[in-house]
C-alpha positions in Angstrom: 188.1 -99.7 244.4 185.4 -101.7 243.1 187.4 -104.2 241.5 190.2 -104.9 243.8 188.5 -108.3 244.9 189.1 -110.3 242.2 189.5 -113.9 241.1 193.3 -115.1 241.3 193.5 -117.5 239.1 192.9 -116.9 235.2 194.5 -118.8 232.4 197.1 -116.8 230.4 201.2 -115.8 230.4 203.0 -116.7 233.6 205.6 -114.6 234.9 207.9 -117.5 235.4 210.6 -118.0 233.4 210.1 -120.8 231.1 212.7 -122.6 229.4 211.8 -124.4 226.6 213.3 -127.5 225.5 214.3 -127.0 221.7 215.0 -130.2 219.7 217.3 -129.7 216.5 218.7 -131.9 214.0 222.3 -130.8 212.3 223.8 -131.6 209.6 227.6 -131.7 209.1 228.0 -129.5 212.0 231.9 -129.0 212.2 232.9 -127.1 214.8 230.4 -124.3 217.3 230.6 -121.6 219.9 228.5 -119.5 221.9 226.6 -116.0 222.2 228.7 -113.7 225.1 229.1 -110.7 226.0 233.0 -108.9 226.1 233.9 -107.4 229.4 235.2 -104.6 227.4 231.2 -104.0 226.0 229.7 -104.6 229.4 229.3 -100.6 230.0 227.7 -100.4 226.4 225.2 -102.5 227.4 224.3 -100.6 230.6 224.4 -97.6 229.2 221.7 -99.4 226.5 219.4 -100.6 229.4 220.0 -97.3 231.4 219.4 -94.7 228.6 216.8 -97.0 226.1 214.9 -99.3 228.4 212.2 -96.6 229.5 210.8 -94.0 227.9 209.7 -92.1 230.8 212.5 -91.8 233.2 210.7 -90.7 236.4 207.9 -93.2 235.8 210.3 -95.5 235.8 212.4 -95.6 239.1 209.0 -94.7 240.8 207.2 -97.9 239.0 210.0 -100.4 240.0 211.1 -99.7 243.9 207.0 -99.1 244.6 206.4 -102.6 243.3 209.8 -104.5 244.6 208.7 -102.7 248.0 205.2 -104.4 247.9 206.4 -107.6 246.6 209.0 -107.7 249.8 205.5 -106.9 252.0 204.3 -109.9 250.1 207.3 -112.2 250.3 207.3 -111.3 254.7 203.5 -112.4 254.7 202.4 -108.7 255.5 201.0 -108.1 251.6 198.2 -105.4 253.4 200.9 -103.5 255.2 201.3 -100.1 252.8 204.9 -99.1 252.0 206.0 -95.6 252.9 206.8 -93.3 250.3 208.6 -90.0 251.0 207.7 -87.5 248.2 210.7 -84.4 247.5 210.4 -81.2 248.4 212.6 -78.1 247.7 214.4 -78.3 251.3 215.2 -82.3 251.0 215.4 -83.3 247.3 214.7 -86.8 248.1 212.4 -89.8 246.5 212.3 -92.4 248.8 210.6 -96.0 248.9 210.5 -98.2 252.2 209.2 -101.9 252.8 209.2 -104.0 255.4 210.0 -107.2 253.7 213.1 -109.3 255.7 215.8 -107.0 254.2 219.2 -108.1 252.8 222.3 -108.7 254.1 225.1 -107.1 252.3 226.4 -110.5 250.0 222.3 -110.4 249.0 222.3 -106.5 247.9 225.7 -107.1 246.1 224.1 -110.4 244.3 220.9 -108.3 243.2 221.9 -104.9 242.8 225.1 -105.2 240.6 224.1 -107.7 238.4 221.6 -106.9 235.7 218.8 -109.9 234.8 219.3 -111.1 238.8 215.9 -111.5 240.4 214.8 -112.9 243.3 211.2 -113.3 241.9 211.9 -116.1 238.7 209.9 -118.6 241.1 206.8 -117.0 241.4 203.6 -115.6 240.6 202.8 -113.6 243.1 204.8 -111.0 242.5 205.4 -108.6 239.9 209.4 -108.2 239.0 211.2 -110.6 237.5 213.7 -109.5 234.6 216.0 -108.5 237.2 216.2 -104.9 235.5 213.9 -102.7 237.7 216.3 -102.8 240.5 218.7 -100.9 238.6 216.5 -98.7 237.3 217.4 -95.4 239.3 220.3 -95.4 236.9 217.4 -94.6 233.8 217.3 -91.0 235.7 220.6 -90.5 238.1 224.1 -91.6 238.7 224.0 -93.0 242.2 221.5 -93.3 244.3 221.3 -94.9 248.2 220.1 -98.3 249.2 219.3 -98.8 253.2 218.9 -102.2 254.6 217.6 -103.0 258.1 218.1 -106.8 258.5 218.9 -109.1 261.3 218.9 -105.9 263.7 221.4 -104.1 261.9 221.8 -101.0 259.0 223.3 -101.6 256.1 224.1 -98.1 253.6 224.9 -98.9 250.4 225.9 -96.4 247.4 225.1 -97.7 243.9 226.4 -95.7 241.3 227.6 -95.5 237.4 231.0 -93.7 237.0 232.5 -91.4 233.9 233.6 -95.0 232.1 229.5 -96.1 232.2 230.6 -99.1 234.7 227.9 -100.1 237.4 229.8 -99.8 241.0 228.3 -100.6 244.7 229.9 -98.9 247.7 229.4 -99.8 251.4 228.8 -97.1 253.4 228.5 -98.5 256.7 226.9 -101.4 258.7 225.2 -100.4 262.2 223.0 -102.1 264.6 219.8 -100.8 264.3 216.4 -101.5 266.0 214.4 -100.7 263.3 211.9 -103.1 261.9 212.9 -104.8 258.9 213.0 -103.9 255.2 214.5 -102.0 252.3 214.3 -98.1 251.5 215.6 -96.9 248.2 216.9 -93.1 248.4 216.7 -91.4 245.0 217.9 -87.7 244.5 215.9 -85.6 242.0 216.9 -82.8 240.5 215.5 -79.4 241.7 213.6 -78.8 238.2 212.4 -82.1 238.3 210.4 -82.3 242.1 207.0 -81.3 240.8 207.2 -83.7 237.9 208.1 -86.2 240.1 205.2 -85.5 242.2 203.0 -85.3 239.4 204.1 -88.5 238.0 203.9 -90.2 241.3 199.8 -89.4 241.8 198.6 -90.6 238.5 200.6 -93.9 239.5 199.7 -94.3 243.2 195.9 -94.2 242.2 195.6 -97.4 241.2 198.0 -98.6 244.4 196.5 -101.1 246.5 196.9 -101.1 249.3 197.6 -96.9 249.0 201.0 -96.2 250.6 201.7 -94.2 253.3 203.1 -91.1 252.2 205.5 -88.3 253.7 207.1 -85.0 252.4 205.0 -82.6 250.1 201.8 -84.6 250.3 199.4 -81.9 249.9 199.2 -82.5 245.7 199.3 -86.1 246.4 196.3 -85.9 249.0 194.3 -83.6 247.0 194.5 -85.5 243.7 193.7 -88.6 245.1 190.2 -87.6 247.0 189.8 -86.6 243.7 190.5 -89.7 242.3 188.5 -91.6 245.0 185.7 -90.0 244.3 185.4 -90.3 240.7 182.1 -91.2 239.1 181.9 -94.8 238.2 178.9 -95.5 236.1 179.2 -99.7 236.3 181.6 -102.2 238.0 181.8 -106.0 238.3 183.8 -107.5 240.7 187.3 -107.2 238.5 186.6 -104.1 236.3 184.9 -100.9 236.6 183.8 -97.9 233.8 184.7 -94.5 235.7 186.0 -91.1 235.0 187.0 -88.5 236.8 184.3 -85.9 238.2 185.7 -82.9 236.7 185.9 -83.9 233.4 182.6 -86.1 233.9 180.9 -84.7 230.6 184.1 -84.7 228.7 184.3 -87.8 225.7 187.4 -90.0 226.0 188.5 -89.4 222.3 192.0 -91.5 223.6 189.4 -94.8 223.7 191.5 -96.6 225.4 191.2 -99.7 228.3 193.3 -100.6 230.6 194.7 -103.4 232.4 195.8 -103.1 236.0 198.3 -105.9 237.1 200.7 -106.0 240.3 199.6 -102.7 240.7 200.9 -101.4 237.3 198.3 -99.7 234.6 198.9 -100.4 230.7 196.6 -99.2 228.3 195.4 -100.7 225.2 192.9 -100.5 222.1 190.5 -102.8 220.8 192.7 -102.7 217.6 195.5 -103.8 219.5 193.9 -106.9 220.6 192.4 -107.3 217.0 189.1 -107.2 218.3 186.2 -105.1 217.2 182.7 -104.5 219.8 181.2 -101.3 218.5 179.1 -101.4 221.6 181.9 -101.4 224.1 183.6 -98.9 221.6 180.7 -96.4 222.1 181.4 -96.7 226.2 184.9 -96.3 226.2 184.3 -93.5 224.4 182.8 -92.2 227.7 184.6 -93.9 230.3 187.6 -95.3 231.0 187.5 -99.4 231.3 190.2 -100.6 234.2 190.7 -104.1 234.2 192.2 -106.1 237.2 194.4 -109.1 236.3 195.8 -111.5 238.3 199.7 -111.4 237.8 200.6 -113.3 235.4 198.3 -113.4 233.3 198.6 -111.1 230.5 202.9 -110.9 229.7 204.3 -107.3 229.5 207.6 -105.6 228.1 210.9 -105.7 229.7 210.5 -102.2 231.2 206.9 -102.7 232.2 205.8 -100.0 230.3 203.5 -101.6 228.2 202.1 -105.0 227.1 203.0 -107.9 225.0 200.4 -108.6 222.5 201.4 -111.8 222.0 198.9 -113.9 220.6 198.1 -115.6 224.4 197.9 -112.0 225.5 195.6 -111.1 223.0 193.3 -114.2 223.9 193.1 -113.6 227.4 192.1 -110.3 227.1 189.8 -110.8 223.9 188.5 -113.1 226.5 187.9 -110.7 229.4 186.1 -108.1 227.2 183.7 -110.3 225.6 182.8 -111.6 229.4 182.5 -107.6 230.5 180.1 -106.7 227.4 178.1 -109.9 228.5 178.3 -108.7 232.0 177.3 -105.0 231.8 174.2 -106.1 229.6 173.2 -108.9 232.5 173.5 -106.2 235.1 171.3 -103.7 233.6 168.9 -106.8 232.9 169.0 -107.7 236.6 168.2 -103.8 237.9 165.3 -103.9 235.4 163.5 -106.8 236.6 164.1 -105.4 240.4 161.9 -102.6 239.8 158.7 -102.8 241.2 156.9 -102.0 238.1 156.8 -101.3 234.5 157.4 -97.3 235.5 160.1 -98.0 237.5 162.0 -100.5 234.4 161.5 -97.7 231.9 163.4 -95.0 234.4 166.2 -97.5 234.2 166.6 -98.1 230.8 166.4 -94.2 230.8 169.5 -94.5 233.1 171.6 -95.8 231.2 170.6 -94.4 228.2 172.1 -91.5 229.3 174.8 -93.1 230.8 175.4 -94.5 227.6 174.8 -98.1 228.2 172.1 -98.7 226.1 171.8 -97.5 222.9 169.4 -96.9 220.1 170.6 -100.6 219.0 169.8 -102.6 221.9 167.5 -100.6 223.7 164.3 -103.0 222.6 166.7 -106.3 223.5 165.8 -105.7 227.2 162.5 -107.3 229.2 160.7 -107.0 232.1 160.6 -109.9 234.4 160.6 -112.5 230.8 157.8 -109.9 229.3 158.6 -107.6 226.5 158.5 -104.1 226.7 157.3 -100.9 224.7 159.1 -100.7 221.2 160.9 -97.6 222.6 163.5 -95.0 220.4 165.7 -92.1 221.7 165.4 -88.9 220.3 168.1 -86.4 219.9 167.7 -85.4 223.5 168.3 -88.9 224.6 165.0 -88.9 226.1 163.4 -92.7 225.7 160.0 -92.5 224.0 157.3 -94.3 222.5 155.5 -93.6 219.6 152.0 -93.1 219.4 151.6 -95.5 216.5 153.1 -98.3 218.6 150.4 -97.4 221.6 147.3 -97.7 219.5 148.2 -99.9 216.6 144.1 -101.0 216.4 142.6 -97.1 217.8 142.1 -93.9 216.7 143.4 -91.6 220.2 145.6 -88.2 220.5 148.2 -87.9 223.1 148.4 -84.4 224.7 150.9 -82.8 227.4 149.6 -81.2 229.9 151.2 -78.2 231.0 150.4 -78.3 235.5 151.6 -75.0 236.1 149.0 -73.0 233.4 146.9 -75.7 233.9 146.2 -75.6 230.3 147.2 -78.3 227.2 151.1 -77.4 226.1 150.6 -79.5 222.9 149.6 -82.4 220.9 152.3 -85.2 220.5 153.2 -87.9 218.3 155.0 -89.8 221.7 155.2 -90.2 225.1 158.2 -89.9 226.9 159.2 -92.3 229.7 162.5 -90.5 231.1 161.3 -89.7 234.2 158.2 -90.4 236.3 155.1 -89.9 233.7 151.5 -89.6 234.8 149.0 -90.2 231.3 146.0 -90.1 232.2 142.4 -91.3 230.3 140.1 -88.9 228.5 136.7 -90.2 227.4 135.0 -87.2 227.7 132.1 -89.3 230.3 132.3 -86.5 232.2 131.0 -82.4 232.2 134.2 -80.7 230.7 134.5 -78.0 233.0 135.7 -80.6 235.5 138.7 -81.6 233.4 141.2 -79.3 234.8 140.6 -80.4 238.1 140.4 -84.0 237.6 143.9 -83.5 235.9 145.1 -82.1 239.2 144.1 -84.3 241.3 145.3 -87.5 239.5 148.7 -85.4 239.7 149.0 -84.6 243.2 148.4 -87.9 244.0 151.1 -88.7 242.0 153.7 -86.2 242.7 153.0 -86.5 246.8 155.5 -89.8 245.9 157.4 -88.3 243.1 159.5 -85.0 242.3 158.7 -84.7 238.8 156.0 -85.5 236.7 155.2 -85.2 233.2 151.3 -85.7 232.1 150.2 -87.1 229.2 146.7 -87.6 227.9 145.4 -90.2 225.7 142.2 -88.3 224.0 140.1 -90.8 222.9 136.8 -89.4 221.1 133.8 -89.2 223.4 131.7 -91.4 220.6 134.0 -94.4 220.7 134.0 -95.3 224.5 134.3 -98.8 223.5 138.0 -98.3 222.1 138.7 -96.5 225.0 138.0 -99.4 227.0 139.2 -101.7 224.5 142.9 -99.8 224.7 142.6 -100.4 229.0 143.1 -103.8 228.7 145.8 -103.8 226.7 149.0 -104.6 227.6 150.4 -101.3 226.7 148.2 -99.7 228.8 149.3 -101.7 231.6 153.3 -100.7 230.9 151.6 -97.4 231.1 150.3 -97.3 234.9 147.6 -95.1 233.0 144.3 -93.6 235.1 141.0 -93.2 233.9 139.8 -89.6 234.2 136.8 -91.0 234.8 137.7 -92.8 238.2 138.8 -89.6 239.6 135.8 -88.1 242.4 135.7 -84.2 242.1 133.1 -82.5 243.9 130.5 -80.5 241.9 132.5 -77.4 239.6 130.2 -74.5 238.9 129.4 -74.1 235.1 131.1 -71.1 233.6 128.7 -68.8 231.7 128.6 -65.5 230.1 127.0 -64.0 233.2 128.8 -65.4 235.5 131.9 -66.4 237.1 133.6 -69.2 237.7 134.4 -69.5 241.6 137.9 -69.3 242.4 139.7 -71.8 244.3 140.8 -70.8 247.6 143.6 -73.5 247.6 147.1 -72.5 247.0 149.9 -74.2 245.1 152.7 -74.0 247.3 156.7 -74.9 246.0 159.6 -75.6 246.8 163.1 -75.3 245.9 164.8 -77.8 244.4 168.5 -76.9 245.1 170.3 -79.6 242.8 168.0 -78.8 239.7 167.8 -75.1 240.6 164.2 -74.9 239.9 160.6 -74.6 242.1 158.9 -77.8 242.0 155.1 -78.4 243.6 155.6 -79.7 247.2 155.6 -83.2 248.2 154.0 -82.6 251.5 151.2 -80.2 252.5 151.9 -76.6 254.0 149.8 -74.7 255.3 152.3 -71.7 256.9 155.8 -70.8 256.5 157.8 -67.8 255.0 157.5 -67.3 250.8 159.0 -65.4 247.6 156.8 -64.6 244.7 157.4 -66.5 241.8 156.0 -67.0 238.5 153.3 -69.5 237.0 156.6 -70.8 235.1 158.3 -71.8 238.2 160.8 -68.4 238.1 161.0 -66.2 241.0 160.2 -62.8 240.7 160.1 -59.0 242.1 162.8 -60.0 245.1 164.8 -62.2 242.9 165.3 -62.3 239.3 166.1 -66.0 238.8 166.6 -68.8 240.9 170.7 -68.3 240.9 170.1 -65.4 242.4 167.8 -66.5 245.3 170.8 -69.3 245.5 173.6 -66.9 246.1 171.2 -65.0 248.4 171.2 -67.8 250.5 174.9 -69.2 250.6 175.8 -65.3 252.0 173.2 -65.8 254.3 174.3 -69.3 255.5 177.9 -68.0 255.2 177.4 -65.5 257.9 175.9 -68.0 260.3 172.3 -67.0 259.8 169.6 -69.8 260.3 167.8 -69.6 257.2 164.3 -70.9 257.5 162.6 -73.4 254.8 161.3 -70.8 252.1 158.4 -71.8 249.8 157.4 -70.1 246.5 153.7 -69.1 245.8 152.5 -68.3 242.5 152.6 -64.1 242.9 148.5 -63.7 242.0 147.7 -66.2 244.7 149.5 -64.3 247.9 146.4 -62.5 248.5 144.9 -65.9 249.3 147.4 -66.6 251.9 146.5 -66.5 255.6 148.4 -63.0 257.2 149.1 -65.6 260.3 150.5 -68.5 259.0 152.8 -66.9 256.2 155.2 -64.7 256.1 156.7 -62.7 253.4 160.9 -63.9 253.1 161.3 -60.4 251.8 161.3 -58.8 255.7 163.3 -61.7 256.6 165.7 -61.1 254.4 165.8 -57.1 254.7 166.2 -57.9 258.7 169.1 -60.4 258.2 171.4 -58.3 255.7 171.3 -55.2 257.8 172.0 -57.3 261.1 174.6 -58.9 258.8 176.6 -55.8 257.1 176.3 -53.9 261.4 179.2 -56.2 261.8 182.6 -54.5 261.1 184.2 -58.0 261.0 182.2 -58.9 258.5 182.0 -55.7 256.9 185.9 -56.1 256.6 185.5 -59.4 254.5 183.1 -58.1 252.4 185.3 -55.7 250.8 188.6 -58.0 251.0 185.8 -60.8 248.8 185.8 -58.3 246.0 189.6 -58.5 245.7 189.6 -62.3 246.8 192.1 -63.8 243.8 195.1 -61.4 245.0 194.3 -62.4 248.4 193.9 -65.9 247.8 197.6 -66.3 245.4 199.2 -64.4 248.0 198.0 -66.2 251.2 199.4 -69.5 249.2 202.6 -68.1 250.3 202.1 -69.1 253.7 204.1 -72.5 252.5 207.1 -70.8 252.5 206.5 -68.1 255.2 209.4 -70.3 257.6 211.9 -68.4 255.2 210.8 -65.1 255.1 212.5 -62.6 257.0 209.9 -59.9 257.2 207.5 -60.2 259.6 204.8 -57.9 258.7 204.3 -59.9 255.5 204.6 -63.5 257.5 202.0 -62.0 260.2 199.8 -60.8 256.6 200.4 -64.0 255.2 199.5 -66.3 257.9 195.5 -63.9 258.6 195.1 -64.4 254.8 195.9 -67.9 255.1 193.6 -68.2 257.8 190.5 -66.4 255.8 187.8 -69.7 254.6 187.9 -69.5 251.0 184.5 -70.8 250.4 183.2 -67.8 252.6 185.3 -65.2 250.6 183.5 -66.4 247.2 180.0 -66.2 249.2 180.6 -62.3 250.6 181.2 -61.2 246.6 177.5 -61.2 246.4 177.6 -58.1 247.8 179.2 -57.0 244.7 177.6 -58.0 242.2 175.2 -56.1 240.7 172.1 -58.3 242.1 173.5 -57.8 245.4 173.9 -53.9 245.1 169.9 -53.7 243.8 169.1 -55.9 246.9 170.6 -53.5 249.3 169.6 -50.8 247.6 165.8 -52.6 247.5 166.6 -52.1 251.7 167.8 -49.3 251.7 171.1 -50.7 253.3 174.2 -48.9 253.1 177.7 -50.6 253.9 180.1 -49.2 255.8 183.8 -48.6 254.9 186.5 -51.1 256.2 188.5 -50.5 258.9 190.7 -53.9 259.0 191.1 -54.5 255.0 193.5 -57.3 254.7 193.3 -56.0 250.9 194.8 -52.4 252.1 197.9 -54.1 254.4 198.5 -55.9 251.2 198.7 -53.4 248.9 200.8 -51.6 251.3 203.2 -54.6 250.9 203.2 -55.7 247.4 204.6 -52.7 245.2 207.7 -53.9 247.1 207.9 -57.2 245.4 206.1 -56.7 241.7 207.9 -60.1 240.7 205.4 -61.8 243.1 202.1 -60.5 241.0 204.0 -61.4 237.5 204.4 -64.7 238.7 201.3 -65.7 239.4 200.1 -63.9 236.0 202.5 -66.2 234.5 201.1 -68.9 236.0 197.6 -68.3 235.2 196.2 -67.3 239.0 197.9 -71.0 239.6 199.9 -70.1 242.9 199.8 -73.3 243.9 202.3 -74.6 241.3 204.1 -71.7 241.6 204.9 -72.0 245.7 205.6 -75.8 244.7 208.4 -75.1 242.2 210.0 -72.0 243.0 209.0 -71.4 246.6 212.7 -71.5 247.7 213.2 -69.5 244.6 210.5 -66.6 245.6 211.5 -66.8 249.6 215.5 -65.7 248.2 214.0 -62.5 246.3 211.5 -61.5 248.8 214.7 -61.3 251.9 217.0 -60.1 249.2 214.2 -57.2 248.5 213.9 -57.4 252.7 217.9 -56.4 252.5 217.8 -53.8 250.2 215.1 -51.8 251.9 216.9 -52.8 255.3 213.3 -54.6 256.4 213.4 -57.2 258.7 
């Protein structure tokens, strides 16, 4: 994580007990006595920390053994080695948490274990517990549960456990010799209904881990969420904090608005109001993101049950403290990447950055320079585009400001702005020049441009022809400088042929070739030049057309071709009325590519096969989930189905529906391409299969399509009525 090097040393709580020296005066004082607790009330108060001290149970016994394991790492000098975590699974019911701290002999499990507020950890800093509660806490969620210690070469089984009468007991089981290295492992039994929970629970609070244990049992959840996790989008870190959220939901607001602290590898969120502190600017981006804080431990004091924070007014401070320093932080960080850029185009795509990244807003958008120099006056419109007014450009002139459409070569429309989003070409119209050369000047100034950049949007200043002088005037402005602007009349054309009633203008023989953009879906002028190459028609809009009717569809034209192993060639769009300007020898039309590919494609049975099983890919897909249970199943033909569905590469199922859908039936039908039937449907074996087991299909209706959760919590479950269908109809 970004912020896992941090400093370790900030002022604020300390974990260590402290014991403060009270000085009171009494006044006839006759006689005193002392705060106890009865023997008789002793199981009332562990049933009061058992049942009341956490509020979520499973959280709980996870929390406290995963952090007592890495303070023992810590407390044996190995503070990098991960613990081992074994996760439950329907066969072995089991939450387990290992170390390899020094281990305890049996007087030292007996000293912590049984007695509630002991902690080995009252001395220190550097690790988290120190209540002497979260040992115990197993008890929050079970009755007993199994404490192994390997120490001084031998093994020593204990059984902790709370009786019908609510009193705490410890039983040896045995003490062995053992060459196993040393350290504690907590055994934990959770109940059948629970083991997904417990799972669940366990990812959200491993994320934040460091360093990430090593993990055993049902780890495919556990594996899958994290890569999520690890690659989540994080918009801005410092070297203790970062602003992230997770890629899935990476356009979702955070309505919750809430930060968070990470200490000792624990996570407690809190509001600004909970602080009493108000920043409407950081308020705006934890609206977006989530804020994680790393703390040193120690420095902020939590609850008893580690469950939340202890605003006391220290606590508060300290983290009053912190935020201030991040708001000052992100704000020097986007000042620093501004006066990196190279020029004044490059500072304005920045700020445009993180205007949409929510960083800078419509009230500090102007408080930004460039290298000590101020900038544009800029606003953001309701698109969140950064613009600047015309009024601001030419406080002292009289110009227009025009954008240029470069695919209709041909003015769009007259604007009161200029945006600055993205790379912006505005050019310089004094009209010093014969007007029939304007649309080529304009294209020339852009190519040279766009040869460096992908997108360009051009703008031009209009000044009237009889006021050259403000023209020039505006040139040595400073704004015109921010602008990078180019004078129309700098750019050399050769000599255009005037158009007139009588005749006709010569027509180019250059062609504008494009090219796909595959992340913004759309045909963009090349960088580079090409002269040869294969091509689609498309539009003067950019669109493709005849062959394709949008650019999705060339998309999913090309994923089925790339999912059948075909070597698909660069394709380039041309503007359909300029084809006939192509050279017959250098280009080539994709369209007989394409028509060559498909039926070389759809000869193969195989794939023929995969094409029809694609159209029925979600019962497929639910049913080849239960390959995680197909060691239980008794009948063979559906374990040999399973395991050759199991086998099928999703991502190439979702490709081969293209031959379904109704773009991919014109296409074939365009070629005159006719698909043969199946021979080796994986969809017809199953349907020979499944009207013995309807409970299977209503399941995974219940469950949404979510098979995956289903296996998890009812795969034993589902394997009992599949062999005890197997029995009825004498299957094996």
């Amino acid at each position: 994580m970004p912020y896992t090097n941090i400093k370790q040393h900030i002022g604020g709580y300390s974990l260590i007990p402290q014991v403060t020296q009270n000085s009171i005066t009494s006044l006839g004082v006759k006689d005193f006595a002392y705060f106890s607790i009865e023997t008789e009330n002793v199981p009332h108060i562990i049933n009061v920390l058992r049942n009341e001290l956490y509020s979520n149970k499973i959280l709980a016994f996870i929390r406290e053994y995963s952090t007592n394991a890495q303070d023992a790492n810590i407390e044996n000098n190995c503070p990098e080695r991960p613990i081992e975590v074994t996760l439950p699974t329907k066969l072995y019911p089991m939450f387990k948490v290992r170390d390899f701290g020094r281990g305890l002999s049996y007087e030292e499990i007996k000293d912590t274990y049984i007695k509630y507020g002991k902690s080995t950890k009252q001395g220190t800093n550097t690790q988290v517990g120190v209540f002497g509660l979260g040992s115990k806490s197993a008890f929050a969620y079970v009755n007993s549960f199994v404490i192994t210690s390997y120490h001084n070469n031998k093994q020593i089984v204990c059984e902790a456990h709370v009786d019908e009468t609510n009193y705490g007991k410890l039983n040896l089981i045995s003490i062995s010799d053992s060459d196993e290295e040393s350290g504690i492992e907590i055994s934990v039994p959770i109940k059948e209904n629970d083991i997904y929970d417990v799972i669940n629970t366990a990812v959200d609070f491993y994320k934040h881990f460091n360093p990430r244990p090593v993990f055993k049992g049902d780890t495919r959840l556990m594996n899958e969420r994290l890569d999520a996790y690890d690659n989540r989008y994080i918009a801005m870190y410092g070297e203790d904090w970062e602003l992230s959220r997770d890629t899935s939901v990476r356009y979702v607001r955070n309505f919750t608005s809430r930060i968070y602290a990470v200490m000792g590898n624990i996570v407690y969120g809190f509001s600004q109001d909970d602080i009493e502190y108000k920043n409407d600017y950081l308020n705006k981006i934890v609206y977006m993101y989530n804020l994680y804080i790393n703390l040193p431990i120690g420095s902020v004091s939590h609850t008893p049950s580690r469950e939340s924070l202890q605003f006391t007014h220290t606590t508060k401070e300290v983290l009053r403290h912190k935020l201030d320093s991040i708001v000052s932080e992100i704000k020097s960080i986007i000042q620093s990447e501004i006066d990196k850029s190279e020029n004044y185009c490059d500072a304005y795509k920045i700020i445009s950055r993180h205007v949409q990244n929510d960083f800078i807003n419509e009230d500090n958008i102007n408080d930004y320079t460039y290298r000590g120099e101020k900038l544009l006056p800029l606003y953001i419109d309701i698109h969140r585009n950064i613009n600047v007014d015309r009024k601001e450009l030419f406080p002292a002139h009289e110009a227009s400001i025009k954008l240029y459409n470069v695919y209709k070569h041909r003015i769009q429309k007259t604007v009161d702005f200029i945006c600055l989003n993205d790379d912006t070409l505005v050019l310089l119209n004094k009209h010093d020049f014969p007007k029939n050369q304007t649309s080529e000047r304009i294209i020339q100034a852009y190519n040279l441009l766009k040869n460096k950049n992908d997108s360009v949007y051009v703008y031009i200043i209009d000044f009237d022809k009889s006021d050259l002088q403000s023209a020039e005037d505006f040139l040595n402005t400073t704004n015109a400088k921010h602008l990078n602007i180019v004078d129309l009349s700098t750019i050399h054309v050769d000599n255009v042929a005037k158009r007139t009633r009588n005749s006709v203008q010569k027509k180019s023989a250059k062609v504008s070739v494009f090219e796909f953009d595959e992340i913004r879906l759309r045909w963009t002028i090349c960088k580079d030049a090409c002269d040869g190459g294969y091509y689609i028609p498309i539009s003067t809009q950019g669109y493709p057309v005849d062959i394709f009717d949008c650019s999705m569809h060339y998309t999913y034209t090309i994923a089925f071709l790339k999912a059948n192993h075909i070597d698909v060639p660069k394709v380039y769009g041309v503007i359909k009325n300029q084809i006939n300007k192509l050279d017959n020898t250098k280009w080539c039309a994709f369209e007989d590519f394409l028509n060559q590919s498909l039926t070389n494609i759809l000869s193969n049975q195989d794939t023929v096969d995969l094409c029809y099983d694609a159209y029925y890919a979600l019962d497929i897909v639910n049913w080849g989930k239960l390959f995680q249970i197909s060691h239980l199943i008794t009948n063979c033909e559906l374990k040999d189905l399973v395991k050759d569905i199991h086998d099928i590469d999703s991502n190439m199922m979702h490709n081969l529906i293209f031959v379904h859908s109704g773009f991919g039936k014109a296409l074939l039908e365009r070629f005159g391409i006719v698909i043969p039937d199946p021979v080796n449907s994986k969809h017809d074996r199953l349907e020979k299969i499944r009207k013995m087991y309807p409970m299977i299909d209503a399941l995974f209706d219940v469950a949404s399509c979510s098979g995956d959760c289903v296996i998890e919590r009812y795969g034993d479950t589902i394997a009992q009525y599949i062999n005890n269908v197997n029995k009825l109809h004498h299957i094996k």
